[in-house]
N, C-alpha and C positions, 0 to 999 in steps of 0.2 A: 439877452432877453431884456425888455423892457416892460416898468412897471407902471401906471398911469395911479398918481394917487391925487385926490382931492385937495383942490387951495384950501377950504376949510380944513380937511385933518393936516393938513402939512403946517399952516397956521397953529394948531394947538399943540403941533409938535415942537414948531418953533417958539412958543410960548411956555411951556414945560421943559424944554431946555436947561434951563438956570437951574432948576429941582433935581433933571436928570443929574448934571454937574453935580451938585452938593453930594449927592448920594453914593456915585461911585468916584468921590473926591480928584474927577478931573474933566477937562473940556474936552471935546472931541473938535476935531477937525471941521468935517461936513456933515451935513443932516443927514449920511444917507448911513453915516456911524448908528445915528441916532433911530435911525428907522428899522436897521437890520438889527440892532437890540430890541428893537421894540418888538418886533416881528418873532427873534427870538426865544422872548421873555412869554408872548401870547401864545407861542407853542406850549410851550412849558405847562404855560397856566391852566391849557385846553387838556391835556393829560393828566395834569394834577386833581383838576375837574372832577373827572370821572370817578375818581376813587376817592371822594372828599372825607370818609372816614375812618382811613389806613395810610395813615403816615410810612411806614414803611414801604406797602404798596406802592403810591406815589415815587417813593425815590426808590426804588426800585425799576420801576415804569423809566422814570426819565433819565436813570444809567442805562437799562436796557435801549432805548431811541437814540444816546448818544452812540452807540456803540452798533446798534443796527437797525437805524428808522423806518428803511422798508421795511422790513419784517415787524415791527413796533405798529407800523403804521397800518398796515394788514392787519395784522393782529384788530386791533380795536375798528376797521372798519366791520370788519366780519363781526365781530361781538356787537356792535351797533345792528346792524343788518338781524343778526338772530336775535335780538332782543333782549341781548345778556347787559348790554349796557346801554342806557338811557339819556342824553344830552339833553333831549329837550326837555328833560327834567330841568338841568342848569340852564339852559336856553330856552326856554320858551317862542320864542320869539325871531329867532335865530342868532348868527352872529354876524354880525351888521358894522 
């Protein structure tokens, strides 16, 4: 599979870089280290989301997705669909 990402986001990828480094006190290789954490980090975040006022909840959520993200990810498509959970509350706008 291939992924088509924008010279501007790859640019601010490449420029955040140094920061990424300091943070998890080491350099990666190639930017595509740097993408697939980031990718991974936006999942996280997209979950996290959802249940912004249950900390447990939350890490709850995102042990259950490591461990079985279809069903995770079902789960909360259906709960959007019926109404139980609401994104475009955090999103308005989309995600872009």
């Amino acid at each position: 599979m291939q992924i088509e990402i924008s010279q501007d986001t790859i640019k601010k990828i490449e420029i955040y870089m140094e920061a990424i480094d300091i943070s998890i006190k080491e350099k990666r290789k190639e930017i595509s280290e740097y993408v697939n954490g980031i990718l991974y980090l936006g999942l996280q975040r997209m979950i996290i989301d959802l249940f912004p006022e249950n900390e447990l909840l939350q890490k709850t959520m995102l042990l259950m997705f490591e461990e079985n993200p279809i069903f995770v990810s079902k789960f909360i498509a259906e709960r959007i669909k019926d109404g139980t959970l609401t994104p475009e509350e955090k999103y308005p706008l989309g995600i872009t």
